[in-house]
C-alpha positions in Angstrom: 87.4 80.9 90.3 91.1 80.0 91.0 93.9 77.9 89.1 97.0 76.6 90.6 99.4 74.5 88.9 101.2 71.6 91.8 104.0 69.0 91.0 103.1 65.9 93.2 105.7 63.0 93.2 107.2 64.4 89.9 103.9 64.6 87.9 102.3 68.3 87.0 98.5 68.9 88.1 97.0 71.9 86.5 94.0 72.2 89.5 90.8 74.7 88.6 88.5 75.3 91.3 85.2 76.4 89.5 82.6 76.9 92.0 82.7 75.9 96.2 79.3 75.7 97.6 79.1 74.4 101.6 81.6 71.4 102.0 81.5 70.4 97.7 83.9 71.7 95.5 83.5 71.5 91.8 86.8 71.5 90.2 89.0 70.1 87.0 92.5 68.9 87.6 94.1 68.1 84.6 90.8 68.9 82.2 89.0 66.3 83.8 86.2 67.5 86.1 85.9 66.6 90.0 83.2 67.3 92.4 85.0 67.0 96.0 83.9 66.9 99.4 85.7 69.0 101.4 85.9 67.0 105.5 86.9 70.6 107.3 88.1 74.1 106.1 91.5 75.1 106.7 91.9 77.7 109.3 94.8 80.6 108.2 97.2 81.6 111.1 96.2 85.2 112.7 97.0 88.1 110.7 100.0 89.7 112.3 100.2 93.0 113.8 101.7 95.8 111.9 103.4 98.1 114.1 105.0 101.0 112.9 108.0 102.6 113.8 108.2 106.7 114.0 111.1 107.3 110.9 114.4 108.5 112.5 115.1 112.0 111.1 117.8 113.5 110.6 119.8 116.3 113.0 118.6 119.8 112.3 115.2 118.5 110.7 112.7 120.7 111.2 109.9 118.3 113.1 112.8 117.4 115.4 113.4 120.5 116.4 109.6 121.5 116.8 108.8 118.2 119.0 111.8 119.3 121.4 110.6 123.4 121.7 110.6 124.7 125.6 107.5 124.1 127.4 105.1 126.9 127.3 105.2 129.0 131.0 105.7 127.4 134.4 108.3 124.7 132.9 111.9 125.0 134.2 113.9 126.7 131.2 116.2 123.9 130.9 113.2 121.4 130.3 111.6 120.8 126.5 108.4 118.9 125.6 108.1 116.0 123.2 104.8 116.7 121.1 102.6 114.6 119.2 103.6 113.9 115.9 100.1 112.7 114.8 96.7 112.5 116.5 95.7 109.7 118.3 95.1 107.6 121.6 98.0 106.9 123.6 97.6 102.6 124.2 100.9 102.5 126.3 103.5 104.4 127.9 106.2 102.8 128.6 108.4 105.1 131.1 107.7 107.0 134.3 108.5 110.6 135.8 111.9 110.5 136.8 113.1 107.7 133.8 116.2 108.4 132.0 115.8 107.6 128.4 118.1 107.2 125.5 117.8 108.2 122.0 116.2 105.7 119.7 114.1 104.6 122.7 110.4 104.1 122.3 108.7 106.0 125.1 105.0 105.5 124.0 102.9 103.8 121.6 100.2 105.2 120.2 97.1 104.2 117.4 96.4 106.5 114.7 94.0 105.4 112.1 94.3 101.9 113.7 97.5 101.6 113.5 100.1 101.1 116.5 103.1 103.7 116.1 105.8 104.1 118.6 106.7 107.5 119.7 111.0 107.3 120.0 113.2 109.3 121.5 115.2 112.1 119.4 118.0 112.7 122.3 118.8 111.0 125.6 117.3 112.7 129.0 114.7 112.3 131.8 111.4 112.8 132.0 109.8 115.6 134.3 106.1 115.0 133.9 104.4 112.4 131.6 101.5 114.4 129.7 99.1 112.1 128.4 98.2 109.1 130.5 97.0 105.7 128.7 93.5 106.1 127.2 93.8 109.9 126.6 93.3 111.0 122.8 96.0 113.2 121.9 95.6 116.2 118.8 98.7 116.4 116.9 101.3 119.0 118.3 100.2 118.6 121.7 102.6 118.0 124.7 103.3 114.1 125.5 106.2 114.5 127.8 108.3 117.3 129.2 112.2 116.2 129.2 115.4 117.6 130.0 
């Protein structure tokens, strides 16, 4: 099943666990063969969290410049829209209408294929209207926030 090789005290154990069953373990340590009664199972720490930060692009990339395009119609022409950059379901948003923000600030986190990812900032500003409330599923391209 598994080998594992332990220095205890200064003296090398070469440990192979052949076959668990319930609270016996049948194993050789050393060639010689053990069967070992197990008192409790070792519980593992929780698996942590992977959350996953949107990549910082560059100035003048292209998906920066589409996330930050005017707002369709009835927008103020000085105010832009930051879009979805994947679909998803928005779990948190972490500012409010009338916020300033700066860039590299993470504005909202969303889950995408179960993972968290935080939406960040490209530029400083203030938000006009938040889009997509916590709980609403989002399509990619579609308006999260409109800024100016």
């Amino acid at each position: 099943m598994k080998k594992f090789d332990f220095n205890i005290n200064g003296s090398d154990y070469n440990v192979h666990i052949k076959h668990i069953e319930g609270d016996i373990a049948e194993l050789e340590v050393n060639g010689t063969p053990y069967s070992v009664k197990m008192k409790q199972e070792i519980k593992s720490t929780k698996t942590p969290i992977l959350v996953r930060k949107e990549a910082q692009s560059k100035s003048g990339d292209r998906r920066v410049l589409e996330n930050m395009s005017p707002v369709s119609s009835g927008a103020k022409p000085s105010s832009k829209a930051i879009k979805s950059p994947l679909p998803g379901s928005v779990i948190k948003v972490l500012v409010s209408e009338g916020d300033s923000f700066k860039e590299g600030d993470v504005l909202m986190v969303m889950e995408s294929m179960k993972m968290e990812n935080n939406i960040l900032a490209e530029r400083s500003g203030t938000i006009l209207k938040v889009c997509a409330p916590a709980g609403k599923a989002v399509l990619q391209d579609e308006v999260l926030f409109e800024v100016n």
